[in-house]
Backbone as CSV, one residue per row, in Angstrom:
resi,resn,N_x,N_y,N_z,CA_x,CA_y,CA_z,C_x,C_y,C_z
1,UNK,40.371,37.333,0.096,39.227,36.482,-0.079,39.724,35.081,-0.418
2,UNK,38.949,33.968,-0.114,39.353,33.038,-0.525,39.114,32.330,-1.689
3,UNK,39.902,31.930,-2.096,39.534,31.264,-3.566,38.390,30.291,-3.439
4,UNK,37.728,29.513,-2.097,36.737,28.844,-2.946,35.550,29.924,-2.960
5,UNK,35.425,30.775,-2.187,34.731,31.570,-2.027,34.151,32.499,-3.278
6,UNK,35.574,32.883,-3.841,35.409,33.715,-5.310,35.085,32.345,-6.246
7,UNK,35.166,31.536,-6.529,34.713,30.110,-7.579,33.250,30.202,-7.183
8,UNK,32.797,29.766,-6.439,31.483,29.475,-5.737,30.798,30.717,-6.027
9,UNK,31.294,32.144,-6.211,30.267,33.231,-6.584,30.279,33.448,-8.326
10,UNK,31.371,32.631,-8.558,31.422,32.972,-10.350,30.288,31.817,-11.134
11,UNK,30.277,30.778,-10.384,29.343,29.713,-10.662,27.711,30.170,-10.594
12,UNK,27.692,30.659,-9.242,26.362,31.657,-9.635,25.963,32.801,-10.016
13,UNK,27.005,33.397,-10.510,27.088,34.423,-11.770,27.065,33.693,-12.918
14,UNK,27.408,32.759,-13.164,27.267,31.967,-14.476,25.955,31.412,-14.752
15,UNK,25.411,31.074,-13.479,23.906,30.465,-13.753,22.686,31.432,-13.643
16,UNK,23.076,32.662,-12.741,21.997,33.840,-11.963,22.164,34.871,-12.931
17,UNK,23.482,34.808,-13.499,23.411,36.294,-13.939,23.967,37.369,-12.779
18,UNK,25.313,38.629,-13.288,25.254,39.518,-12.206,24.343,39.930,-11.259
19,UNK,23.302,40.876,-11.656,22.744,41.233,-11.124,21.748,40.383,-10.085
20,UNK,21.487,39.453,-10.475,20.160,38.509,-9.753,21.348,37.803,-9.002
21,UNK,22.720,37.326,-8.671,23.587,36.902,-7.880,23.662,38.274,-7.291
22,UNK,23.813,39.007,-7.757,24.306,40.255,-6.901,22.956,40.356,-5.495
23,UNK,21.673,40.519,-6.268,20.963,40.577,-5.362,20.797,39.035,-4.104
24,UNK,20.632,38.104,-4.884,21.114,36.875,-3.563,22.088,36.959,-2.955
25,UNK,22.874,37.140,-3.202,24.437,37.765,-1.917,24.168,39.161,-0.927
26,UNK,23.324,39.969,-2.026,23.129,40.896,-0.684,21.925,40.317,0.513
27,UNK,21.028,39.416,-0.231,20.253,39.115,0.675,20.351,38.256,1.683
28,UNK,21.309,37.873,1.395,21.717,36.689,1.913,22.892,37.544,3.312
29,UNK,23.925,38.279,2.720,24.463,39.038,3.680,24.345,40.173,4.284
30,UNK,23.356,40.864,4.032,22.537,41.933,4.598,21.356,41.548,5.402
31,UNK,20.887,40.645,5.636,19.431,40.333,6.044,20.154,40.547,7.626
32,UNK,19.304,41.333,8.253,19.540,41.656,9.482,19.105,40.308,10.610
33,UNK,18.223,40.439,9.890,17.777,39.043,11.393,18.540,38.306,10.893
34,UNK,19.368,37.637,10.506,20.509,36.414,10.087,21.517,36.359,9.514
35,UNK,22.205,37.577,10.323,23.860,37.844,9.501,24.678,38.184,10.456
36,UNK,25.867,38.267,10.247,26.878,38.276,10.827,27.569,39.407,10.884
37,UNK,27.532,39.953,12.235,28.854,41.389,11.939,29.803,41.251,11.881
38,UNK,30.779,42.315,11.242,32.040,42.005,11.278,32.489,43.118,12.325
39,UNK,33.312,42.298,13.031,33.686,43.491,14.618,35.234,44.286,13.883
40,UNK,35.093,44.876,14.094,36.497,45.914,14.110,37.869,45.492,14.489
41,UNK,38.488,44.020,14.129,39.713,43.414,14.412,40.378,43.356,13.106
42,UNK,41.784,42.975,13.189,42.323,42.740,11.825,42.004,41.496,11.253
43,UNK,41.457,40.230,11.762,40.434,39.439,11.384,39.686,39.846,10.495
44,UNK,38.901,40.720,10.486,37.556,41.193,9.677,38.486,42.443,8.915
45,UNK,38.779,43.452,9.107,39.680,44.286,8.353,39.561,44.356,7.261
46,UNK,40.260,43.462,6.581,40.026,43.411,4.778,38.404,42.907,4.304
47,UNK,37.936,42.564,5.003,36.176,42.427,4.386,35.563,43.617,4.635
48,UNK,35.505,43.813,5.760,35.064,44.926,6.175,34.950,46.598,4.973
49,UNK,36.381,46.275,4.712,36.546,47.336,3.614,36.444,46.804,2.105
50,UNK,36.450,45.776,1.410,36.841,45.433,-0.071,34.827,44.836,-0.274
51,UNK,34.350,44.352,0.692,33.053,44.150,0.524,32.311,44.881,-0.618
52,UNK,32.168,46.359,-0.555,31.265,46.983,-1.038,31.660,47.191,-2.580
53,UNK,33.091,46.932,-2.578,34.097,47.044,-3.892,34.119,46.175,-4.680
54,UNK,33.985,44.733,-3.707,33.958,42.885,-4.239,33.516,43.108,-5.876
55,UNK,34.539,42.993,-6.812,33.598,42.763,-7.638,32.871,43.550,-8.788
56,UNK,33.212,44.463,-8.160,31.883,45.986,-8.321,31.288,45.687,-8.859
57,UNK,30.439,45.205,-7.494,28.847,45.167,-7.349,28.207,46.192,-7.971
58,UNK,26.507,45.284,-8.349,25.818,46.925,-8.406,25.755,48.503,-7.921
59,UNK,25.638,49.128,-7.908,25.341,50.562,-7.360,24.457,50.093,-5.867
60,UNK,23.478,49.451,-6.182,22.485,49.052,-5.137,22.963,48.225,-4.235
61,UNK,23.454,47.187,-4.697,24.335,46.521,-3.396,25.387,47.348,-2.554
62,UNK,25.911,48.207,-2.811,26.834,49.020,-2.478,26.432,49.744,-1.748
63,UNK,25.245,50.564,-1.875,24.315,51.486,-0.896,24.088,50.544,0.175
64,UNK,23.347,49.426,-0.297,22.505,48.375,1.171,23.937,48.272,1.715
65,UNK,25.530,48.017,1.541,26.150,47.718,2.324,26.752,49.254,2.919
66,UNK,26.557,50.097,2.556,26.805,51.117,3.401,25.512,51.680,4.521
67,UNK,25.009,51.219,4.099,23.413,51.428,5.249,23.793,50.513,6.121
68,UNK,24.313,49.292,5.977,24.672,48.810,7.010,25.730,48.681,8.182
69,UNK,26.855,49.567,7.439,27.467,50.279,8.005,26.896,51.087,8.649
70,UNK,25.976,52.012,8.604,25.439,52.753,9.045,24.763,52.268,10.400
71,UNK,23.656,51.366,9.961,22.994,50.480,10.931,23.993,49.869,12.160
72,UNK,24.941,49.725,11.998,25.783,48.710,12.664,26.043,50.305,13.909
73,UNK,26.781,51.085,13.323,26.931,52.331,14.151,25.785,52.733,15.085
74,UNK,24.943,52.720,14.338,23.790,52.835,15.051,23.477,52.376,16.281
75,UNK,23.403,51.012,16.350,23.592,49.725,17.208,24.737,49.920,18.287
76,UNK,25.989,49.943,18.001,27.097,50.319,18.667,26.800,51.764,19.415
77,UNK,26.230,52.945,19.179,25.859,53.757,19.762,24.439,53.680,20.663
78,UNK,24.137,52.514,20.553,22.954,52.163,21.755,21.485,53.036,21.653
79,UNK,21.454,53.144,19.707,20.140,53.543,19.319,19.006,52.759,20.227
80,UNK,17.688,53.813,20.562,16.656,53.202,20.636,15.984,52.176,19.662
81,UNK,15.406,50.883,20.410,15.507,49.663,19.495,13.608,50.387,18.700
82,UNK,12.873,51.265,18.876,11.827,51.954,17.696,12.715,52.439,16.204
83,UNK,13.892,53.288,17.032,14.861,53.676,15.818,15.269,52.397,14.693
84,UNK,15.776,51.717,14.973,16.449,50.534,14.943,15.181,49.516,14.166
85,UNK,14.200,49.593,14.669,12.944,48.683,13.811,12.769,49.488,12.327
86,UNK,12.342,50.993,12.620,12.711,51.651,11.531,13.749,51.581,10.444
87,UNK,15.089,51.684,11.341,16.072,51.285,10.010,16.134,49.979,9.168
88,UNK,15.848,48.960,9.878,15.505,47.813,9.442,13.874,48.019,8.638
89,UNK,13.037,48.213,8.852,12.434,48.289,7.579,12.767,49.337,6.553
90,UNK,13.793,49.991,6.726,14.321,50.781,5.059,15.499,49.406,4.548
91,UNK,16.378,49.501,5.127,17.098,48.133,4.723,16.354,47.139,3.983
92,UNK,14.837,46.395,4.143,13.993,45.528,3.918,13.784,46.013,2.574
93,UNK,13.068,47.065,2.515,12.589,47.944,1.384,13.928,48.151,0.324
94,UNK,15.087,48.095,0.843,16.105,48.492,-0.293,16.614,47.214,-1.167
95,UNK,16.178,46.138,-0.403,16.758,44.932,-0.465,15.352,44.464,-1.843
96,UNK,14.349,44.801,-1.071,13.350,44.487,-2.210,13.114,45.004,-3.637
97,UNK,13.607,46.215,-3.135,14.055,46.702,-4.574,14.840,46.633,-5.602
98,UNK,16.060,46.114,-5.170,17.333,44.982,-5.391,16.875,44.177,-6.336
99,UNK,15.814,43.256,-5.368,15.650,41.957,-6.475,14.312,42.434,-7.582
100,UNK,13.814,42.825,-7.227,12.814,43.395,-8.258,13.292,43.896,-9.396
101,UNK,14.238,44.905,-9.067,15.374,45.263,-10.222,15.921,43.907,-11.169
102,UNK,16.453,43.016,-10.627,17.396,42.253,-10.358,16.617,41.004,-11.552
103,UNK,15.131,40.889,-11.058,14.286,40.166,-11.721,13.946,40.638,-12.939
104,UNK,14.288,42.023,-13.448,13.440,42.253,-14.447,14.465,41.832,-15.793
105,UNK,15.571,41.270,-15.495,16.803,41.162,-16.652,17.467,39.878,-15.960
106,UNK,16.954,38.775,-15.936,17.307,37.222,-16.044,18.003,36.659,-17.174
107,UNK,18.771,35.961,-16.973,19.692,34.976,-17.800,18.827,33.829,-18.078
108,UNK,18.312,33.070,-19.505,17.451,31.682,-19.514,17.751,30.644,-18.192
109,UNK,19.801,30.799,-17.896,19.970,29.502,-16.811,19.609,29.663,-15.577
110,UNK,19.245,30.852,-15.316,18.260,30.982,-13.941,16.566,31.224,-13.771
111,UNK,16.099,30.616,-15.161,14.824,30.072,-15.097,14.401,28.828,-14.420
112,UNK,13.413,28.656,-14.562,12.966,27.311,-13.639,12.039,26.999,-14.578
113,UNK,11.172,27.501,-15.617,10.109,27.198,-16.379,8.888,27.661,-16.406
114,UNK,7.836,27.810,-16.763,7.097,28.807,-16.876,6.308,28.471,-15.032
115,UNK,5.865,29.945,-14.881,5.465,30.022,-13.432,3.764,30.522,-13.120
């Protein structure tokens, strides 16, 4: 990993709090309509595998990134795209649950002020 990469996630662990960073990183890298696969080269290799470990993440981030493993297989095996809408709304649903979790135990520096 790269070092600015790990700085840049400790900064918003410092301001978000684990868990509520945890959940913006998964949402941010799990969101199906706007993410990036990682293809099966030694390029991707070490993400591919230390991802779900990064850190040790929540329990929950760890699942959404093995569902997406999952999902990705899926895809590569030339699932029907009904299947495929389906898995993507459980993904959606896991992700929401994430931050809901995620929201209920805030740090004051990731307030904004009363809402």
């Amino acid at each position: 990993m790269q070092s600015r990469l790990l700085e840049a996630r400790q900064i918003v662990i410092n301001y978000a709090g684990v868990r509520l960073s945890a959940a913006l990183e998964g949402a941010d890298r799990f969101n199906l309509g706007n993410r990036w696969r990682l293809s099966a080269t030694p390029e991707h290799a070490l993400e591919r595998y230390v991802w779900p470990l990064l850190s040790y993440l929540p329990a929950t981030t760890v699942k959404i990134e093995r569902f997406r493993w999952e999902y990705d297989t899926m895809v590569e095996s030339g699932a029907p795209e009904p299947i495929l809408e389906g898995e993507r709304g459980k993904l959606a649903g896991m992700l929401e649950a994430q931050f809901s979790e995620a929201l209920t135990d805030i740090p004051d520096s990731a307030r904004a002020g009363m809402l």
